[in-house]
N, CA, C and O atoms as CSV, one atom per row, in Angstrom:
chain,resi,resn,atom,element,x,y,z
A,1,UNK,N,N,6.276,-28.602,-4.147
A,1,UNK,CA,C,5.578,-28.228,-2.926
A,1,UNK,C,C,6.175,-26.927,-2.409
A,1,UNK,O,O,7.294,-26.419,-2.338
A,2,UNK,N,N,5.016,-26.642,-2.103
A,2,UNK,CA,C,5.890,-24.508,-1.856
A,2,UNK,C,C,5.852,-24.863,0.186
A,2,UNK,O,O,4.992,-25.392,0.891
A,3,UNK,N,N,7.211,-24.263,0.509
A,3,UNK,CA,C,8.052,-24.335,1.747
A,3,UNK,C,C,6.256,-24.116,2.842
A,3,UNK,O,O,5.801,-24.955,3.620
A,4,UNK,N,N,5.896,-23.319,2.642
A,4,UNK,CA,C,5.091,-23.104,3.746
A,4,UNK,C,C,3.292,-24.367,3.862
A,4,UNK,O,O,2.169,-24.425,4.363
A,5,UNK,N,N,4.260,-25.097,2.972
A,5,UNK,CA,C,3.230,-26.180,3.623
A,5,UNK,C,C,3.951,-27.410,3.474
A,5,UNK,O,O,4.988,-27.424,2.811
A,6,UNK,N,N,3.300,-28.918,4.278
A,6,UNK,CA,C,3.870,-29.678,4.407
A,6,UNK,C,C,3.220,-30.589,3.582
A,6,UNK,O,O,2.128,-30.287,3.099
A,7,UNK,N,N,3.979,-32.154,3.252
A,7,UNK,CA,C,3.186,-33.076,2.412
A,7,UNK,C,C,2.795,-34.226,3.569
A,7,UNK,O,O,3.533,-34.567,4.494
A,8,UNK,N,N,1.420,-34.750,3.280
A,8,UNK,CA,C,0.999,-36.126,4.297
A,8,UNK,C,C,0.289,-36.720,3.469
A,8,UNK,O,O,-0.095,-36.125,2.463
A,9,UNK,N,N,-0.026,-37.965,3.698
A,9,UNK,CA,C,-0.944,-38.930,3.168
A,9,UNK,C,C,-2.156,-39.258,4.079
A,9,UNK,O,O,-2.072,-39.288,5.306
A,10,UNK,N,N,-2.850,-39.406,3.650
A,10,UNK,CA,C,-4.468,-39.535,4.362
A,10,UNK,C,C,-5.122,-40.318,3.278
A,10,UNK,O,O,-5.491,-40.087,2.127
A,11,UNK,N,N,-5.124,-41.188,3.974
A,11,UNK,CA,C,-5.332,-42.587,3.509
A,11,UNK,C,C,-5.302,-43.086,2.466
A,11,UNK,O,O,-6.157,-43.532,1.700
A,12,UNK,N,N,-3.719,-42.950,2.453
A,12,UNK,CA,C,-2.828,-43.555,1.171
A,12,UNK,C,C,-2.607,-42.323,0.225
A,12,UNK,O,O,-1.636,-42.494,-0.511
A,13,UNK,N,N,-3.146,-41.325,0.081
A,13,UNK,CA,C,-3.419,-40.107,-1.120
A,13,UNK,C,C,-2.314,-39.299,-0.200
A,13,UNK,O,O,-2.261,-39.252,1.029
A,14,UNK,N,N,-1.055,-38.392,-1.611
A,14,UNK,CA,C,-0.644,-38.049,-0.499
A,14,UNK,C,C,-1.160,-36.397,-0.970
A,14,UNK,O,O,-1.547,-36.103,-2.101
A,15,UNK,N,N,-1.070,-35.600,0.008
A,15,UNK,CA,C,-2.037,-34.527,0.185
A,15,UNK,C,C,-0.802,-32.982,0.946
A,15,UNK,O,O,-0.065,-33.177,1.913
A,16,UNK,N,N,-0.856,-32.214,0.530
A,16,UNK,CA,C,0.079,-30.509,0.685
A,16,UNK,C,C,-0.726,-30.235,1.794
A,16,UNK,O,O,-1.875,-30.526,1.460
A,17,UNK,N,N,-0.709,-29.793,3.030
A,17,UNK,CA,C,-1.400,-28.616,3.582
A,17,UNK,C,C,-0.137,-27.753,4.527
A,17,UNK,O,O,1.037,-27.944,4.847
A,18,UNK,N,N,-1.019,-26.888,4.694
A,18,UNK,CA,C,-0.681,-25.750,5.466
A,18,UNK,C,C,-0.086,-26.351,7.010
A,18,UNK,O,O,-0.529,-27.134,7.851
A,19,UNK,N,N,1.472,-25.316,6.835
A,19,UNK,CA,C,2.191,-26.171,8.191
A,19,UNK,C,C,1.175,-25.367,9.725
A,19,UNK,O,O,0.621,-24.269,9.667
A,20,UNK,N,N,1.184,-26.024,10.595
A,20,UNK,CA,C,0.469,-25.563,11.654
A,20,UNK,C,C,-0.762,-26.674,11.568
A,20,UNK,O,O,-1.200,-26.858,12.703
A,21,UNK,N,N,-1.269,-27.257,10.841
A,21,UNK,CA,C,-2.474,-27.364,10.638
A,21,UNK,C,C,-2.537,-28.938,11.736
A,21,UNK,O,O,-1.649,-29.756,11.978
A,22,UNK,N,N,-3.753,-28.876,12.129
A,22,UNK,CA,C,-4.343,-29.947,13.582
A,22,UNK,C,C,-4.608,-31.240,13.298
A,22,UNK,O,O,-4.687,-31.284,12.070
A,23,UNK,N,N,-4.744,-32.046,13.631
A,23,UNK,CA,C,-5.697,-33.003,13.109
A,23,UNK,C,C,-7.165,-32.742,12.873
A,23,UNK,O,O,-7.787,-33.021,11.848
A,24,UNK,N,N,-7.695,-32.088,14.118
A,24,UNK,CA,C,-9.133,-31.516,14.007
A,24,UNK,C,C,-9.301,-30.325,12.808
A,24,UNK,O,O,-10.410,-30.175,12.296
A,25,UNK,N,N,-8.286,-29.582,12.432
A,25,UNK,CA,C,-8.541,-29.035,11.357
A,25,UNK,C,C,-8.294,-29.977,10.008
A,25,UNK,O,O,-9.081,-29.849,9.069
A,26,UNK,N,N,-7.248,-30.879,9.923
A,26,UNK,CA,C,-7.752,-31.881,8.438
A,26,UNK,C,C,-8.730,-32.298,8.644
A,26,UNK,O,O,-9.391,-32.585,7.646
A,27,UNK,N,N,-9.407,-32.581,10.129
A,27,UNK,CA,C,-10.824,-33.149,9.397
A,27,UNK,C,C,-11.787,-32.248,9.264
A,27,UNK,O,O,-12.678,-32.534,8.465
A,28,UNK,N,N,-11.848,-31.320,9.781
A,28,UNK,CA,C,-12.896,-30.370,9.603
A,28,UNK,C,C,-12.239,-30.062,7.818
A,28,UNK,O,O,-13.140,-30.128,6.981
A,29,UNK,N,N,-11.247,-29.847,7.415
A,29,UNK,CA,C,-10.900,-29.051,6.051
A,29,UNK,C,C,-11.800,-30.406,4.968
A,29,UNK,O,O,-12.111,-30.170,3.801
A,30,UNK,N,N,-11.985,-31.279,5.413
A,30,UNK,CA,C,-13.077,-32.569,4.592
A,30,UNK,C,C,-14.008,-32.152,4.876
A,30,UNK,O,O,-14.681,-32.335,3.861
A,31,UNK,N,N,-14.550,-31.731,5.491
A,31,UNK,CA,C,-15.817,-31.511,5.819
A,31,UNK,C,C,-16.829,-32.610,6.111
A,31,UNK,O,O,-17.911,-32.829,5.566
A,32,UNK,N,N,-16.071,-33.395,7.334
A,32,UNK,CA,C,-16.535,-34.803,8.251
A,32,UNK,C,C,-16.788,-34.479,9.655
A,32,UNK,O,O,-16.084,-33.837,10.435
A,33,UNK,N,N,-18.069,-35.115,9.855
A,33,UNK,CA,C,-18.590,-35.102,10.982
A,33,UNK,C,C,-17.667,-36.070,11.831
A,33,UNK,O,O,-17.497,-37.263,11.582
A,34,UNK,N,N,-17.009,-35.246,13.040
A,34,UNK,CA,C,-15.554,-35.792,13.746
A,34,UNK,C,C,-16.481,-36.523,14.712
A,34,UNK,O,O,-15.731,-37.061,15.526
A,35,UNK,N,N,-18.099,-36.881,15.100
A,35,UNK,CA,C,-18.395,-37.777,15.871
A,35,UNK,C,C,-18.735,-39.285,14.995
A,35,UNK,O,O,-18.745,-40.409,15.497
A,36,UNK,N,N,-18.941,-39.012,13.888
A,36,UNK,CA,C,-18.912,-40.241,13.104
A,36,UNK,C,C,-17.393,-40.987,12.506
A,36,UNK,O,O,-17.426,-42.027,11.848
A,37,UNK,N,N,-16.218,-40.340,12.823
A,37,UNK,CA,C,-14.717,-40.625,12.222
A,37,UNK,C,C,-13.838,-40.857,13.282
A,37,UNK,O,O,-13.979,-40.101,14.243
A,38,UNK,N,N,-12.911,-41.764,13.359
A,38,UNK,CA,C,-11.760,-42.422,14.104
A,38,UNK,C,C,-10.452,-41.939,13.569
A,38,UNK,O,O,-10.174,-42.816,12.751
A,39,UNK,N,N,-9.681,-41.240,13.551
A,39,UNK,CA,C,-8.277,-40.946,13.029
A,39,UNK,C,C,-7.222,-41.634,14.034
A,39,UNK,O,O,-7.328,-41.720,15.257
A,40,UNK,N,N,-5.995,-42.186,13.070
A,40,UNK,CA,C,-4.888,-42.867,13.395
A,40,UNK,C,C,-3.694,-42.417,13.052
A,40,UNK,O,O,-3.704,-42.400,11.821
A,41,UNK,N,N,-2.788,-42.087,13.391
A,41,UNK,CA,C,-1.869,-40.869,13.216
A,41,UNK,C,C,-0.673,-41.849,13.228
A,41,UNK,O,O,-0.098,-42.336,14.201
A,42,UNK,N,N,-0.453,-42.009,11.976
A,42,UNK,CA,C,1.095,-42.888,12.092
A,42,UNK,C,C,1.045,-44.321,12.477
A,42,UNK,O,O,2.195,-44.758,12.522
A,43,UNK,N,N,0.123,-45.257,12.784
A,43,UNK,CA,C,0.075,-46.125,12.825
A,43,UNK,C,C,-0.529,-45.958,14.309
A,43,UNK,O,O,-0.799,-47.093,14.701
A,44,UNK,N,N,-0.817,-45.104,15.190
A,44,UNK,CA,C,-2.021,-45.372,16.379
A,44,UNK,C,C,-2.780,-44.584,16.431
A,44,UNK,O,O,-2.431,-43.460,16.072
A,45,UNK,N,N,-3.827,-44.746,16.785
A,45,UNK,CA,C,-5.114,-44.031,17.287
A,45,UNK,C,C,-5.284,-42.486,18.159
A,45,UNK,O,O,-4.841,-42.312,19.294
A,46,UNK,N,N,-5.836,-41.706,17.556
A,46,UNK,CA,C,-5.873,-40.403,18.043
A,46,UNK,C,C,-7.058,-40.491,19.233
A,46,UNK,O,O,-8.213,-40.744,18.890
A,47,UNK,N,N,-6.847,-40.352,20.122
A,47,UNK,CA,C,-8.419,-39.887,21.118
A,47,UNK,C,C,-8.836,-38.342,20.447
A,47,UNK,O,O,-8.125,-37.366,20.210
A,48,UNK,N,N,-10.027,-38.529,20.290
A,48,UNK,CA,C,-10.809,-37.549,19.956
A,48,UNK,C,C,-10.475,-36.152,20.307
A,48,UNK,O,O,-10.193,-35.213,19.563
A,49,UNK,N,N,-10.598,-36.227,22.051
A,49,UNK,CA,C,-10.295,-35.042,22.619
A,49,UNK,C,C,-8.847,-34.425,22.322
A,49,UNK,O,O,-8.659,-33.255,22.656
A,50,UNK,N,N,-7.906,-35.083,21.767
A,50,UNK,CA,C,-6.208,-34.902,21.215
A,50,UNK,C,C,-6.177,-34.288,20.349
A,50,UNK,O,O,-5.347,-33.388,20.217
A,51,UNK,N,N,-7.514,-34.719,19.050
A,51,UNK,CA,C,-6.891,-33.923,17.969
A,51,UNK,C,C,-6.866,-32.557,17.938
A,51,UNK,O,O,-5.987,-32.270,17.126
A,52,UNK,N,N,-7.282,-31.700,18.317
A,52,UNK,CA,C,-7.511,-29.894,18.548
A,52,UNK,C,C,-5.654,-29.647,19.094
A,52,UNK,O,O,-5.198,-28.565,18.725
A,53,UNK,N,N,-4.833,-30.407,19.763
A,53,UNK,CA,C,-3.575,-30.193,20.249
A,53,UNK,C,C,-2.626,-31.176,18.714
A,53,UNK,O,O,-2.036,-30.469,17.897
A,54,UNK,N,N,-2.616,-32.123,18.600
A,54,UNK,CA,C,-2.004,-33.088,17.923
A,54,UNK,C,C,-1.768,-32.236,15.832
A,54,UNK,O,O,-2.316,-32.522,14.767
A,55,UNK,N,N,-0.836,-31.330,16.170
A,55,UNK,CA,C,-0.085,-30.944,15.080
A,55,UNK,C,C,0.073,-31.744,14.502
A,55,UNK,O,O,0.503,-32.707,15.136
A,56,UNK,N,N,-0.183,-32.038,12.540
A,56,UNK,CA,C,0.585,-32.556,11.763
A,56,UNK,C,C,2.105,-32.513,11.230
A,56,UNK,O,O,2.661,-31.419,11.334
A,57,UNK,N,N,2.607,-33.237,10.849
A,57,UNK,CA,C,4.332,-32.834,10.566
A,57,UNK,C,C,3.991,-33.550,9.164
A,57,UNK,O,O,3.017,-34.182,8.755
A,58,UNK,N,N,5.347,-33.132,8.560
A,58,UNK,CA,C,5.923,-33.461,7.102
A,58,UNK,C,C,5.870,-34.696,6.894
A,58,UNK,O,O,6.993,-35.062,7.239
A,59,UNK,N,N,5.338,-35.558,6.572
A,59,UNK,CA,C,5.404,-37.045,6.243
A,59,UNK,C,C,4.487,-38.179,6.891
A,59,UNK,O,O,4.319,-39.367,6.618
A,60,UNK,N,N,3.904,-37.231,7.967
A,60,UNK,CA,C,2.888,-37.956,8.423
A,60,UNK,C,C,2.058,-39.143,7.397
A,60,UNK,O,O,2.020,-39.074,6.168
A,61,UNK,N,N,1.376,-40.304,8.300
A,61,UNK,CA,C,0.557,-40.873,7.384
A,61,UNK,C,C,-0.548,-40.766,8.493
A,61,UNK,O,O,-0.148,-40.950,9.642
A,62,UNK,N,N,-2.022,-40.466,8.298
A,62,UNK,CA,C,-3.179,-40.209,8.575
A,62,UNK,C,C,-4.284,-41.176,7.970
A,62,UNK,O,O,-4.575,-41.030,6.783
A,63,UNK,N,N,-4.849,-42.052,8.645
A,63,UNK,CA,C,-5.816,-42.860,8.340
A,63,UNK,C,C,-7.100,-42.547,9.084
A,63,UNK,O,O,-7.353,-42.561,10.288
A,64,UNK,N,N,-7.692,-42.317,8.232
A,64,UNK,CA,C,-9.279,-41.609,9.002
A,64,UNK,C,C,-10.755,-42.471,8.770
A,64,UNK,O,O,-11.193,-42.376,7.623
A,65,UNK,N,N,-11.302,-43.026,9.410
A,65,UNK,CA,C,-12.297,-44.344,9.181
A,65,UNK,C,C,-13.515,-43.672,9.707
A,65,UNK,O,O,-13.693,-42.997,10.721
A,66,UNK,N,N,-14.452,-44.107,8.568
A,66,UNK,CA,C,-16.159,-43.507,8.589
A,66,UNK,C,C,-16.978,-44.384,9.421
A,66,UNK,O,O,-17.097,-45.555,9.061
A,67,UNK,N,N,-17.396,-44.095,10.185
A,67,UNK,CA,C,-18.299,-44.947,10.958
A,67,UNK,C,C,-19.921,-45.410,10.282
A,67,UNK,O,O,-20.629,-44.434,10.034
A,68,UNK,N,N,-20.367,-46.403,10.061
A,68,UNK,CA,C,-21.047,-46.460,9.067
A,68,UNK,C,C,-21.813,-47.618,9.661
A,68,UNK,O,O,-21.260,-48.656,10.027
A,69,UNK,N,N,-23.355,-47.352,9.755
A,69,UNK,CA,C,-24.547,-48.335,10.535
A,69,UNK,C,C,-25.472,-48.563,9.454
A,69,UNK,O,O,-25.797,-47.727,8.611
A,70,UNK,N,N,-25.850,-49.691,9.534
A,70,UNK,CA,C,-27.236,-50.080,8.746
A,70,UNK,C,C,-27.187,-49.993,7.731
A,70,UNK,O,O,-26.017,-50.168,7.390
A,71,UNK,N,N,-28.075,-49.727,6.566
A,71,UNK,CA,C,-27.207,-49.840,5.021
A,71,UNK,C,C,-28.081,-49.070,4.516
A,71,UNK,O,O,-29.072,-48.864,5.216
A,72,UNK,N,N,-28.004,-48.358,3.071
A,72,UNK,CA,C,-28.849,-47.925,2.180
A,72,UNK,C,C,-28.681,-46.231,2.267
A,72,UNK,O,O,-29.389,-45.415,1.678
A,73,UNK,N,N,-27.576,-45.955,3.140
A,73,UNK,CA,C,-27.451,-44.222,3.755
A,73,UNK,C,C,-26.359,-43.812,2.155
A,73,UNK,O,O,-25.775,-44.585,1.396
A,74,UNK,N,N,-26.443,-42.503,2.147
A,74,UNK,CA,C,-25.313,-41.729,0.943
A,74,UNK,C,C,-24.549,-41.295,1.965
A,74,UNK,O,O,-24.793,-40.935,3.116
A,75,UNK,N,N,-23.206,-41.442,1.066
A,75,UNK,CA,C,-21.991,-40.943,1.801
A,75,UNK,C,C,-22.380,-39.311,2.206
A,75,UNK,O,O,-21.715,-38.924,3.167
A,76,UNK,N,N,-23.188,-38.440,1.737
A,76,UNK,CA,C,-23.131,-37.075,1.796
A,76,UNK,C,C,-24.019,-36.972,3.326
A,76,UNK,O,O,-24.294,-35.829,3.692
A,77,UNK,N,N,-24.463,-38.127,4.207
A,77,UNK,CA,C,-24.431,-37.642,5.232
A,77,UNK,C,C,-23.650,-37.524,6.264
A,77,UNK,O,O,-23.995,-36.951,7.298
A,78,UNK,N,N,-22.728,-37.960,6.110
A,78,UNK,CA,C,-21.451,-38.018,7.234
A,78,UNK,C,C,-20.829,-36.895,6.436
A,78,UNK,O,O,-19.708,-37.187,6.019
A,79,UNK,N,N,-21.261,-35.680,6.110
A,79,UNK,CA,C,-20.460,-34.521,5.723
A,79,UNK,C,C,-21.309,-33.806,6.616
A,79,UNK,O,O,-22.485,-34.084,6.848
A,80,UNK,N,N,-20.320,-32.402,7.350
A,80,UNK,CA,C,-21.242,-31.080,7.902
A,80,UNK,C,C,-22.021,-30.920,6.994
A,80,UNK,O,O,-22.863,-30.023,7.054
């Protein structure tokens, strides 16, 4: 892992990014619609309005849950 980024796991996978980086930017870097997704940062719950402030660190674990109604939809709509 090269110094200027950090390692985290997101949901269970563990994953390099760029130090600085938000919560609202890992989810935007998926390319997930942040009104359909719940993120949990270490074992509690992010409020929505937090993640744009709520920096990742080195070891973090990140659990991010798809909100998902009715049946028969493709995953490719809960993407921007």
């Amino acid at each position: 892992m090269r110094p200027d980024y950090l390692r985290v796991h997101v949901n269970g996978e563990p994953k390099d990014l760029p130090l600085h980086l938000s919560l609202q930017g890992l989810i935007e870097s998926l390319t997930l619609k942040s009104e359909r997704v719940a993120a949990e940062l270490n074992g509690l719950v992010v409020p929505r309005a937090d993640w744009p402030s709520t920096e990742l660190s080195d070891g973090d674990r990140i659990e991010i849950v798809h909100f998902v109604g009715g049946g028969g939809r493709d995953l490719e709509e809960f993407r921007s």
